[in-house]
C-alpha positions in Angstrom: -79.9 -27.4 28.6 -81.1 -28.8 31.7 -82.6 -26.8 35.4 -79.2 -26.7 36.3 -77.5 -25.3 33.2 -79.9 -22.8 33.3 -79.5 -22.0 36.9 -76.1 -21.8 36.7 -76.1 -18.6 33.6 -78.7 -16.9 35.7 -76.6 -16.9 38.8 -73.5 -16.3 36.7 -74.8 -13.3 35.1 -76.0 -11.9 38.0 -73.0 -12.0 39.8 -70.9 -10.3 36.8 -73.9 -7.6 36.5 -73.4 -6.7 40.0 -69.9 -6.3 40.5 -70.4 -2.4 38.8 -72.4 -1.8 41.8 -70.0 -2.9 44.2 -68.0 0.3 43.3 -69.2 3.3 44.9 -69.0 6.7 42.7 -66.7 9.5 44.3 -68.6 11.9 43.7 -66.8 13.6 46.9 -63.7 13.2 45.2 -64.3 14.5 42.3 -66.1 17.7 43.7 -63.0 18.4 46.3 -61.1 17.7 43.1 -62.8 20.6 40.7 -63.2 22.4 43.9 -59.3 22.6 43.9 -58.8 23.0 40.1 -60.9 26.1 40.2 -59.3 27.9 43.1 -55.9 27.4 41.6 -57.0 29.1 38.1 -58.3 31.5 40.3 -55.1 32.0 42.0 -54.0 32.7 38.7 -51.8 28.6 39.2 -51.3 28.7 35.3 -48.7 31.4 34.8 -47.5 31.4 38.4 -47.2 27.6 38.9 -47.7 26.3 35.4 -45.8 22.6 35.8 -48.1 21.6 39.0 -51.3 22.9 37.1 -50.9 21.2 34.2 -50.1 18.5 36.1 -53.5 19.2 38.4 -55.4 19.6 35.0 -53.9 16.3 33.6 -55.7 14.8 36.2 -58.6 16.0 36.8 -58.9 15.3 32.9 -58.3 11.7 33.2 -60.5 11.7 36.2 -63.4 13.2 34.5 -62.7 10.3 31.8 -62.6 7.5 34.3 -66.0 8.2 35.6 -67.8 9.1 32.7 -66.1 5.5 31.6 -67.8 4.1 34.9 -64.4 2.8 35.7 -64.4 4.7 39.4 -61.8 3.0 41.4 -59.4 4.9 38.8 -61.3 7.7 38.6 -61.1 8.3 42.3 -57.1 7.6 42.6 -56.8 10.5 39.4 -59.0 12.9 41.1 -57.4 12.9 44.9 -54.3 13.4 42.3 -55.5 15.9 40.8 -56.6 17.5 44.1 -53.5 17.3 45.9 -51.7 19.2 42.5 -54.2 21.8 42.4 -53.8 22.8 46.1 -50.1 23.0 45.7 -50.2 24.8 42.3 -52.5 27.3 44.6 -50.1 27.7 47.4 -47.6 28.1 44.8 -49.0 30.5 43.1 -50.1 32.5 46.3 -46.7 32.4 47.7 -45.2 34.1 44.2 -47.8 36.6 44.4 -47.3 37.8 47.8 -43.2 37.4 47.6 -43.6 39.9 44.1 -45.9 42.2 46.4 -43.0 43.0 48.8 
């Protein structure tokens, strides 16, 4: 294998061992994303708006999976999923609460 040969690997390995760090890790994402898990169990989400927090759990599940796989592009679409179901398995559950109060 000749200077260029060799030239050529080193600059093709290089470029294929850099493209993980052209991702950048939501770790915002997946904070807002437990963030919004947790205050819908706290809301008590699971027997007031079961379907959305599954669905919010679901998520967040294959979110948590996604990153620890270091595949964030994914990991970031199922966590602002998950988010978004959480907070409206949170409102859900609020609003049942506080129509069964009156």
């Amino acid at each position: 294998m000749g200077k260029l040969g060799t030239i050529t690997i080193l600059t093709i390995s290089i470029l294929i061992g850099s493209c993980g760090l052209m991702t950048e890790r939501p770790k915002l994402e997946m904070s807002l994303a437990a963030a919004a898990f947790i205050a819908a169990k706290q809301a008590n989400a699971q027997t007031k708006a079961p379907t959305t927090y599954r669905k919010a759990e679901y998520y967040y599940l294959k979110a948590k999976s996604a990153y620890k796989r270091k595949y964030f592009n994914k990991a970031k679409q199922y966590a602002l999923l998950s988010q978004q179901f959480a907070e409206n398995a949170e409102l859900s559950a609020v609003i049942k609460k506080y129509n069964t109060n009156e």
